[in-house]
C-alpha positions as CSV (number, residue, x, y, z in Angstrom):
1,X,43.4,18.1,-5.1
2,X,40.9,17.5,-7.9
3,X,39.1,15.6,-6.2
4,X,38.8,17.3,-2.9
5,X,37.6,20.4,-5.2
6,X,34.4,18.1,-6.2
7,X,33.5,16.9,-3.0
8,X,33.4,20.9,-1.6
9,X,31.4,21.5,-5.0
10,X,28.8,19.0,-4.8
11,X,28.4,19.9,-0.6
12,X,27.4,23.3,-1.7
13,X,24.9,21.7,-4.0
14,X,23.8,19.3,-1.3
15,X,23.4,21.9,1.1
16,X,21.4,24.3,-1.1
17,X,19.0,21.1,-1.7
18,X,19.1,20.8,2.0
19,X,17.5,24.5,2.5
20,X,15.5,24.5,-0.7
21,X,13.7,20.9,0.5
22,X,13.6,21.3,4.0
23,X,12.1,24.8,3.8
24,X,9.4,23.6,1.3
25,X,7.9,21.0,3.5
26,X,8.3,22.9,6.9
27,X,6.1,25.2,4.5
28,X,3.7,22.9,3.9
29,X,3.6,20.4,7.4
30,X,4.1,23.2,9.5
31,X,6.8,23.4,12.5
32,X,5.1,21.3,14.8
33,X,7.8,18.7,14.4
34,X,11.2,18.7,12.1
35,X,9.5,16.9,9.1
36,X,12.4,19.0,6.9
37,X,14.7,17.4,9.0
38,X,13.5,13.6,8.6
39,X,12.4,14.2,4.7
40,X,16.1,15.4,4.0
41,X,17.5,12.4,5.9
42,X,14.9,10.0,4.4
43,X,15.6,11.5,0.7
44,X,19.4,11.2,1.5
45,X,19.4,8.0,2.9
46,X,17.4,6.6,0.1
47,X,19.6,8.4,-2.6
48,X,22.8,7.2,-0.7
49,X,21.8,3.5,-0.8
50,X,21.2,3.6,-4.9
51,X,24.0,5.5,-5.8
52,X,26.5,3.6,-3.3
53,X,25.2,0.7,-5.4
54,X,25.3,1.9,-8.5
55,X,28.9,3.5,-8.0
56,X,30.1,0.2,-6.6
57,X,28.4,-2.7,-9.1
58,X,28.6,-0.4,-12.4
59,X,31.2,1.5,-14.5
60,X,28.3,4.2,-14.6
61,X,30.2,6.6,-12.2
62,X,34.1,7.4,-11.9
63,X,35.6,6.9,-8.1
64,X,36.0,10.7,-8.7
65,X,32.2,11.2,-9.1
66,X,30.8,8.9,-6.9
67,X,33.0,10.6,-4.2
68,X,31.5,13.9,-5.8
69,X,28.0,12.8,-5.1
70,X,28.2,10.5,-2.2
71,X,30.9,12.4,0.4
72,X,30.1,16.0,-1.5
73,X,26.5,16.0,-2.1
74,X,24.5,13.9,-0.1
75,X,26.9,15.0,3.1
76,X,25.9,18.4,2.7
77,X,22.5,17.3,1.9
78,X,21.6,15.0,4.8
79,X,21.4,16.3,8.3
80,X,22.0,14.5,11.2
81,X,23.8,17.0,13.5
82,X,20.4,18.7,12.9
83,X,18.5,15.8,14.0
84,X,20.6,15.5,17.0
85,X,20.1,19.0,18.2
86,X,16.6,18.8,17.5
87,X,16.7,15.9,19.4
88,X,18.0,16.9,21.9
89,X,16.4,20.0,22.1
90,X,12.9,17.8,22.8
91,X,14.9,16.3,25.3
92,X,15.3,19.8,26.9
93,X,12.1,21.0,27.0
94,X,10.8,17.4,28.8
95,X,9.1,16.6,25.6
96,X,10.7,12.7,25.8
97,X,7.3,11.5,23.8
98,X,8.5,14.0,20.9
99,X,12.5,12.7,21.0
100,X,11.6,9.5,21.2
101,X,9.4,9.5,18.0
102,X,11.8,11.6,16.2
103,X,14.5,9.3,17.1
104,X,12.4,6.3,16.3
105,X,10.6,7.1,13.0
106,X,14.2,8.9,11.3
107,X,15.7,5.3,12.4
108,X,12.9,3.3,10.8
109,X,12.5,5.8,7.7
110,X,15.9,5.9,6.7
111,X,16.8,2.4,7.4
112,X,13.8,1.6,4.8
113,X,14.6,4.6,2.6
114,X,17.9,3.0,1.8
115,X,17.0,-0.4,1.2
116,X,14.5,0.9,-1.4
117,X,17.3,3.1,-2.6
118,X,19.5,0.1,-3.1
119,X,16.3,-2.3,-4.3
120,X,16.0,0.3,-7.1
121,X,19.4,0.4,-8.3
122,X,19.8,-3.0,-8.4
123,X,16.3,-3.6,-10.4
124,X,17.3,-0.3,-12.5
125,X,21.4,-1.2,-12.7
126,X,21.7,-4.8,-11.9
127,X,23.6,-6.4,-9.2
């Protein structure tokens, strides 16, 4: 039970990053395309990789914590049933140019976010 406890804690936390960050660039990009949306999911993807890393090569974290951080916190953090919808949503409206590069560039972006995440934990923790 201890554990589950953590996980719900840290998804508040994540989700409360999620708003604070994603509301802080659609204030400064604008809302001509989700760029809260693919920052969250680029930040999360890249912070997934290095702490996946670090809680799996290094006694830095406790199973407990890592679950804390990685299930908890970055689950409530990252969004990709908002992605989706936005998606989708293009999709809707016949804007298939739009979907497709959101599609596209949150694939490439997080793909590349977290192999830098897990570059820098391995230069950072080893491994």
């Amino acid at each position: 039970m201890s554990r589950l406890l953590w996980i719900c804690l840290g998804g508040a936390v994540g989700s409360g990053a999620r708003y604070l960050v994603s509301t802080w660039v659609l204030g400064t990009l604008g809302p001509a395309f989700p760029w809260g949306t693919l920052a969250v999911n680029a930040i999360g993807s890249f912070l997934l990789g290095a702490l996946m890393h670090v809680g799996l090569s290094t006694d830095l974290l406790s199973p407990t914590l890592r679950l804390a951080l990685s299930t908890g916190v970055m689950g409530g953090f990252t969004t990709y049933s908002t992605f989706n919808y936005e998606t989708l949503q293009y999709v809707r409206d016949g804007a298939l140019r739009l979907a497709a590069l959101n599609v596209g560039t949150t694939v490439i972006l997080c793909l590349a976010a977290g192999l830098l995440g897990l570059a820098a934990a391995r230069a950072l923790f080893g491994g």
